[in-house]
C-alpha positions as CSV (number, residue, x, y, z in Angstrom):
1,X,16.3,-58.4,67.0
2,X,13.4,-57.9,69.1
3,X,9.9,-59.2,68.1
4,X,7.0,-57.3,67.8
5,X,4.3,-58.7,69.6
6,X,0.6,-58.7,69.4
7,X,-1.1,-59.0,73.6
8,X,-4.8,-60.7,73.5
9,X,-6.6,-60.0,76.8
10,X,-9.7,-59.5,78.8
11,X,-9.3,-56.0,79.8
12,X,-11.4,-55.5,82.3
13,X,-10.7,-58.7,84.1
14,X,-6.6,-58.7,83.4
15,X,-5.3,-55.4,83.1
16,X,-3.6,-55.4,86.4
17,X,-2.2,-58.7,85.4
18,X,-1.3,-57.8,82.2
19,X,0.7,-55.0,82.9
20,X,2.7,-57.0,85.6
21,X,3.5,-59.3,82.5
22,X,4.1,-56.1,80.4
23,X,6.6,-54.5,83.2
24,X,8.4,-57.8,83.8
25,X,11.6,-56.5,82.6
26,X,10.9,-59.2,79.8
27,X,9.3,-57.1,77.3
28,X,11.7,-53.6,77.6
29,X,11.7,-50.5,76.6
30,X,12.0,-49.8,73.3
31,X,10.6,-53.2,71.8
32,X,8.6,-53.3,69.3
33,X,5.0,-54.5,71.5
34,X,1.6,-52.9,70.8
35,X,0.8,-50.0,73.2
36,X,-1.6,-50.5,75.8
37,X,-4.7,-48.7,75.7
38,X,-5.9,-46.8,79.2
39,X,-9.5,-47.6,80.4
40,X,-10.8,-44.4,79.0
41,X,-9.8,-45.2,75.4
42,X,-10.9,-48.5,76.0
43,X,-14.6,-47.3,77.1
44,X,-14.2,-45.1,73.8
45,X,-13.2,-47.4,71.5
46,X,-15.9,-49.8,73.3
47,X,-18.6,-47.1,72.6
48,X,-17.8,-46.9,68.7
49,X,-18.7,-49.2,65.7
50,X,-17.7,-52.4,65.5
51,X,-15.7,-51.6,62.6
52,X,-13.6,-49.2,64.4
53,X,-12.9,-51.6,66.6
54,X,-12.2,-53.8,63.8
55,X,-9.9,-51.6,62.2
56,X,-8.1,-50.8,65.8
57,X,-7.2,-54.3,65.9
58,X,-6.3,-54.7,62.5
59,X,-3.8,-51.8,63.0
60,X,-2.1,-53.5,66.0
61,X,-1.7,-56.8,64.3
62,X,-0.3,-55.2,61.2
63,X,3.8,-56.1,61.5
64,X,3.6,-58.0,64.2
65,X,4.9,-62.0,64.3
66,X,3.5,-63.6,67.2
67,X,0.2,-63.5,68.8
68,X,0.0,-63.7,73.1
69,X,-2.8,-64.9,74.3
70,X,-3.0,-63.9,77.9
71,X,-5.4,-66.4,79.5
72,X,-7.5,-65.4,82.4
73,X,-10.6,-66.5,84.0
74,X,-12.8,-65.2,81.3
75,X,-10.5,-65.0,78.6
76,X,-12.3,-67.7,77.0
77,X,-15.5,-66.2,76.1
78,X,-14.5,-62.7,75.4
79,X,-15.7,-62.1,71.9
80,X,-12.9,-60.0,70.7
81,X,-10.1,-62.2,72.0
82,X,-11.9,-65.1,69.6
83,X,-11.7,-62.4,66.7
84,X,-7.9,-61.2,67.4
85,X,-7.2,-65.2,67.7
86,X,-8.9,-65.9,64.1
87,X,-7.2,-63.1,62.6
88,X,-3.7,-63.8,63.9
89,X,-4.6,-67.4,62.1
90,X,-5.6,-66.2,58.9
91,X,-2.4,-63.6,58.7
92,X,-0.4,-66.6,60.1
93,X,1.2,-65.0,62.7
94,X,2.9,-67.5,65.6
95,X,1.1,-68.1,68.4
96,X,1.1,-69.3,72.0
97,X,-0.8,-68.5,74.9
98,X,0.0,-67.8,78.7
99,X,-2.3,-68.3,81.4
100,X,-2.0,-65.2,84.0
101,X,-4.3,-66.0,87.1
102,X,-1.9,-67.0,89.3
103,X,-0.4,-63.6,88.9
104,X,-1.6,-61.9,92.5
105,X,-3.8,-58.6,90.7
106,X,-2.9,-55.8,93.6
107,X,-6.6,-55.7,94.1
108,X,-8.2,-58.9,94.0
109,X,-5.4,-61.5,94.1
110,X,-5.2,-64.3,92.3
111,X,-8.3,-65.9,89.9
112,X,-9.1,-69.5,89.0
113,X,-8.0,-70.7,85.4
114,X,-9.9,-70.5,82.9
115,X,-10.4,-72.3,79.9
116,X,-8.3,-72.6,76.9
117,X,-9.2,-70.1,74.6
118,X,-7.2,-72.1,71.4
119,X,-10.3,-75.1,72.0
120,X,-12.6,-72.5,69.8
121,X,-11.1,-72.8,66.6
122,X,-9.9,-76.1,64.8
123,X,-9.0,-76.6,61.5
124,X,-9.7,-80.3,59.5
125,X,-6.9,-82.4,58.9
126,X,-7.3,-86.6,57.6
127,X,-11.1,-86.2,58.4
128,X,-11.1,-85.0,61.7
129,X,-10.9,-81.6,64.1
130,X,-7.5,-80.5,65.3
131,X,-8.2,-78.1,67.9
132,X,-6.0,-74.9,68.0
133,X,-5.1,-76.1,71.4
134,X,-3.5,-79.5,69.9
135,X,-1.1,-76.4,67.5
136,X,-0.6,-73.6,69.8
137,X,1.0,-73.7,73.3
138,X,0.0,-73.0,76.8
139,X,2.3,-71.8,79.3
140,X,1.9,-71.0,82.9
141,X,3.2,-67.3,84.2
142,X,4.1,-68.8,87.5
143,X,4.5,-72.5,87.2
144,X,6.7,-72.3,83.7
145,X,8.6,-69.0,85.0
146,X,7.3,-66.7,82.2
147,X,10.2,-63.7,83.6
148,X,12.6,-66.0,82.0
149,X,11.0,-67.9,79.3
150,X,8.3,-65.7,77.6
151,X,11.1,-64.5,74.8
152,X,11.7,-67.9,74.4
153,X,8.1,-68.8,73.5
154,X,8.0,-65.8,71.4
155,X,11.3,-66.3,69.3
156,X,9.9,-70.6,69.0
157,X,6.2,-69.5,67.9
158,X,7.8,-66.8,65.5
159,X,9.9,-70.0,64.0
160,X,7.6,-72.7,63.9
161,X,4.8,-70.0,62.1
162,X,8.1,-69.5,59.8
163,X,8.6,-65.5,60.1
């Protein structure tokens, strides 16, 4: 049975990325995976409250198992990515990330890596920090042939977050 899967991104950076990723053949027709916004909803949603936006989110997580974080140069400091990341904790959904900037973008090629979005949030365990990025994965697109592993990574991040 397929998954459904929440997709954490910098838009505007990793679209064109993203939707290579999206179109791999990996994730297929008819799975369950959030819908991807065009740039003009985007801008809309962009332009509205911060509880719409809230809510839009809150929607797209709702069923889901696993969270995708879908690293690319900027990924790190985008504000809403942090929020999608905390919620995905607190509804303790599986998670794993992917970094994407080796993926050649049509228009721009490929980026430089950015940091690890996970080293945001920690939790306290026997007195000290244990960084998201010590409990959630990484993976590499390119290096760690994502085509064939990424329903792997799902189906593992689903288990170890036990849904």
């Amino acid at each position: 049975m397929p998954r459904k899967v929440f997709f954490s991104f910098h838009y505007k950076n990793d679209i064109r990325r993203v939707v290579q990723v999206r179109n791999s053949g990996v994730i297929r027709a008819g799975d369950e995976t959030q819908p991807f916004m065009d740039k003009a909803e985007w801008e809309k949603l962009k332009r509205s409250s911060h509880n719409a936006i809230e809510n839009w989110i809150e929607k797209q997580l709702k069923g889901t198992s696993v969270t995708v974080v879908l690293i690319g140069s900027d990924t790190y400091s985008r504000a809403w990515v942090k929020h999608e990341i905390k919620r995905s904790y607190e509804l303790k959904k599986g998670m794993f990330g992917i970094y994407i900037h080796n993926i050649k973008d049509p228009q721009n090629g490929v980026s430089r890596k950015g940091k690890n979005p996970f080293d945001h949030w920690y939790i306290e365990e026997n007195g000290r920090k244990k960084y998201f990025s010590e409990i959630y994965p990484t993976y590499d697109w390119v290096s760690d042939n994502g085509y064939n592993n990424m329903h792997k990574w799902i189906e593992k991040a689903a288990k170890v977050a036990g849904r």
